[in-house]
N, C-alpha and C positions, 0 to 999 in steps of 0.2 A: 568191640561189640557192646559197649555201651558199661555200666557197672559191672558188670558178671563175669569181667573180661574175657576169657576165651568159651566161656560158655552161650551155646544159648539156646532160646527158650524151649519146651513141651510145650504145643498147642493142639495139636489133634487129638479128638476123640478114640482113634483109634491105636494110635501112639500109645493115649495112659494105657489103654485097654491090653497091649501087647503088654507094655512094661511090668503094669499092674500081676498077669500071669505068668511070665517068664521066670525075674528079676529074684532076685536075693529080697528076703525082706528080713526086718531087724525093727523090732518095737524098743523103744526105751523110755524115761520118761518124759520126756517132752514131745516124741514123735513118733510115728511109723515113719523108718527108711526103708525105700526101696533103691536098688543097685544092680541095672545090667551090665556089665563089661561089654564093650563097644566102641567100635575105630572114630566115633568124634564125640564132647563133649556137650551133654545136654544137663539142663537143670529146672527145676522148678520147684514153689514152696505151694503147696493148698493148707488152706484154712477155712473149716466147714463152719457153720453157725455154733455148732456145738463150742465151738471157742469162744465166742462172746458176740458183743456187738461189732459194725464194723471198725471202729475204733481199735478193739481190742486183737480183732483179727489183723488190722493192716501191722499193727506193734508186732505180734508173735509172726507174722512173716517177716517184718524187715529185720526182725532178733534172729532167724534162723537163715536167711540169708546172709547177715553178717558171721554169723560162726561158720555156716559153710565157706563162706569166701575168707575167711580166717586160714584156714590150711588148705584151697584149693590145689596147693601146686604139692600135696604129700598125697593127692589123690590120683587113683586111677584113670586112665581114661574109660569113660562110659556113660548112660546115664541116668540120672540123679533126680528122683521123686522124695520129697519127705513132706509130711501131712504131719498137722501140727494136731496135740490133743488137747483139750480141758485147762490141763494141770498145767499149761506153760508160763500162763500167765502169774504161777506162784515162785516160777522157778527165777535166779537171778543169772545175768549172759555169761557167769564162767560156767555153773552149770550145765547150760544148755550146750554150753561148748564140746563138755566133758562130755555127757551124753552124745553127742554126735560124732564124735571122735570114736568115741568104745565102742559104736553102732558101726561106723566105718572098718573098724578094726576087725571088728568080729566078721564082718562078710565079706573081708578080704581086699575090700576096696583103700588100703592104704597102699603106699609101696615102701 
């Protein structure tokens, strides 16, 4: 399925709209993750303007795309919203790692 390998995308409005209310949420420094448990895997990064220009937006999603897909396979099956904040763009990719990882941790979305 393309780079994301077994994931793939959120595109419905009312998909986030479920996820968004249901789901586990876990703020840390680089993002809001959100985390439903759920029989197939989904994924997506948003990045609002508040992050920068689009430049700085398409960087801080393919950073956080790449640290997700860094440990896809210690992840649960379910699915996977994280919205990128401000501060990403100061942080460097072990960082952002780390954060996402400890985000994961803590909602239980590891195995």
């Amino acid at each position: 399925m393309g780079c994301l390998g077994n994931f793939a995308p959120i595109n419905e409005a009312k998909e986030f709209k479920y996820i968004y209310e249901n789901a586990k949420k876990w703020h840390c420094e680089c993002a809001v993750v959100y985390f439903l448990p759920f029989n197939e895997d989904k994924f997506t990064v948003v990045a609002s303007k508040k992050v920068g220009n689009a430049v700085k937006r398409n960087l801080s999603k393919r950073l956080i795309r790449a640290a997700f897909l860094s440990f896809k396979d210690e992840l649960e099956t379910g699915k996977y919203i994280i919205i990128a904040k401000s501060k990403i763009g100061e942080l460097k990719y072990d960082d952002i790692c780390k954060n996402l990882k400890w985000s994961f941790k803590k909602m239980g979305a590891l195995r």
